[in-house]
N, C-alpha and C positions, 0 to 999 in steps of 0.2 A: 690332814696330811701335813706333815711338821715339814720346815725349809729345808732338812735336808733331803726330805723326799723327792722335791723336787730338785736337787740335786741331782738327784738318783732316777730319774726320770730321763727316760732316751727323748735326747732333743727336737727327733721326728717327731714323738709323742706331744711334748709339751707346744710345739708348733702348730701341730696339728687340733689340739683343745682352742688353742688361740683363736686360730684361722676360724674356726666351726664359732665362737665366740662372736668374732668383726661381723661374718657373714649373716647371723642372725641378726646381732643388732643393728644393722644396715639394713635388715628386712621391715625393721618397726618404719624407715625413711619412706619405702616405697606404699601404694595407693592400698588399703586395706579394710574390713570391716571391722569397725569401731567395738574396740577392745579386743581385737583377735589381734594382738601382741606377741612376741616373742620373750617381753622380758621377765614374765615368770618362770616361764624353762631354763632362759637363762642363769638365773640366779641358784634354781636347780642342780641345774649342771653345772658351774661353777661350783658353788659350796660342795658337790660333791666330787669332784674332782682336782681340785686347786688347793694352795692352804690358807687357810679360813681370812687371813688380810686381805687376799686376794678376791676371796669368793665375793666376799661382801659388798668389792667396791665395783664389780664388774658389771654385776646390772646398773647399778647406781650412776656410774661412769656413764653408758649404755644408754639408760635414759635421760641423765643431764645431757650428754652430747645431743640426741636427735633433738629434745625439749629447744635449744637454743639454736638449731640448726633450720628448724621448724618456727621457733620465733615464738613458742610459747614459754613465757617466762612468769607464769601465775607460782612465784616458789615457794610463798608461805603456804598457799591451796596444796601446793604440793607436798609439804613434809610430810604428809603420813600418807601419801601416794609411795612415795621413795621410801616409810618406813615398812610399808607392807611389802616393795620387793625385797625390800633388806632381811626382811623375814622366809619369802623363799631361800636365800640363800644360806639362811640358817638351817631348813630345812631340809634340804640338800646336806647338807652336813650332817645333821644326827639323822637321816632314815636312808642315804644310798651314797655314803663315803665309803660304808665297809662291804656292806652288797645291797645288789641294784638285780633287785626279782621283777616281776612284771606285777608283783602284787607291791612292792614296795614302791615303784616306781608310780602306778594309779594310786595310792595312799596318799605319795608328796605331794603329787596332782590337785590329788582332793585338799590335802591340807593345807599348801599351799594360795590355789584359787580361794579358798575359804576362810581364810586371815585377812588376803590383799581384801576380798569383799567386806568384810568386817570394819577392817581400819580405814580404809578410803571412804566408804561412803560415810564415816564418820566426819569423815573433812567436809563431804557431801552436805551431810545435816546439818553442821557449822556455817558453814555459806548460804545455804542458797534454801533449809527450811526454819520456821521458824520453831523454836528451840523450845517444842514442849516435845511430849509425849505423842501427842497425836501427828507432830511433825518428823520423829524420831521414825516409826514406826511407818507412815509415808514415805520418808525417803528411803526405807530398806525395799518396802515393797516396790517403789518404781526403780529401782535398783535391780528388781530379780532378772530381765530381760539382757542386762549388762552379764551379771554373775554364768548365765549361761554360754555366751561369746567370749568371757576369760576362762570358762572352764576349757570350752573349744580347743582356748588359741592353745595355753600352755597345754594341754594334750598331746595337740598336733605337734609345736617345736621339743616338746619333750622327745616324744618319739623322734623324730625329726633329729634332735641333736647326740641323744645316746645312739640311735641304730645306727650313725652314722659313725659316731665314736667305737661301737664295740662291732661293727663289720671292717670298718680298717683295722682295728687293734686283731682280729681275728686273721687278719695276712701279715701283721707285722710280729715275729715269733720273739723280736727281744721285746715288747712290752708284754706279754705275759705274767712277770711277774707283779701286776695293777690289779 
């Protein structure tokens, strides 16, 4: 979605994406199971509805903010943490900027959960195994219990943030044309 789109975007609308944005990533603050996160859907749903300066930096924002809110400030540990949502948010953009099917939407999902798993636990294997093969292939496998609670979460707030997006947008007749 190019800047003038959002232009062109009923201000209800654009406030409304916001708000469902704060409310989510306010949700990672409160007490939850360990990686049932919201900031993959978020990124999601940002890149798929925002334009792309935007999408990218919203989880990113989303998670620096609680990261330092929370007091955890491990950031080198963290760049390919923050590069794997960055990467939902790309993915949001090329599979449900233009349409957003329920097949498309379980695709991001999977594609999504499936990169963050990828490129984090690579920071995983960096840190904390020791850096052969047999410690590579250790740290994906004690990973898989993780990769199941991030497939969860983003599910959950994916549903979660679009049905909420496209049941308001369903009463409000000047966004229609999104």
């Amino acid at each position: 979605m190019p800047m003038t789109a959002i232009k062109q975007m009923e201000r209800s609308q654009l406030l409304t994406i916001v708000a469902l944005i704060v409310v989510v990533a306010a949700m990672r603050l409160l007490p939850h199971p360990m990686n049932v996160t919201p900031i993959g859907a978020l990124g999601l749903f940002a890149g798929a509805l925002l334009p792309s300066r935007m999408a990218w930096l919203l989880p990113i924002a989303a998670l620096l903010l609680s990261d330092m809110l929370t007091g955890f400030y491990a950031l080198p540990a963290m760049a390919l943490v923050y590069l794997g949502f960055y990467c939902s948010a790309v993915i949001g953009r090329v599979w449900l900027a233009r349409e957003r099917t329920p097949g498309r939407l379980v695709g991001a999902v999977l594609a999504s959960a499936s990169v963050f798993f990828v490129i984090s636990n690579l920071s995983a294997w960096l840190m904390y195994y020791p850096r052969t093969l047999e410690g590579f292939v250790q740290c994906y496998i004690s990973a898989i219990p993780f990769f199941g609670r991030s497939l969860f979460g983003d599910a959950l707030y994916t549903i979660l943030l679009f049905g909420t997006y496209e049941f308001v947008r369903r009463y409000q007749p000047r966004w229609q044309t999104t």
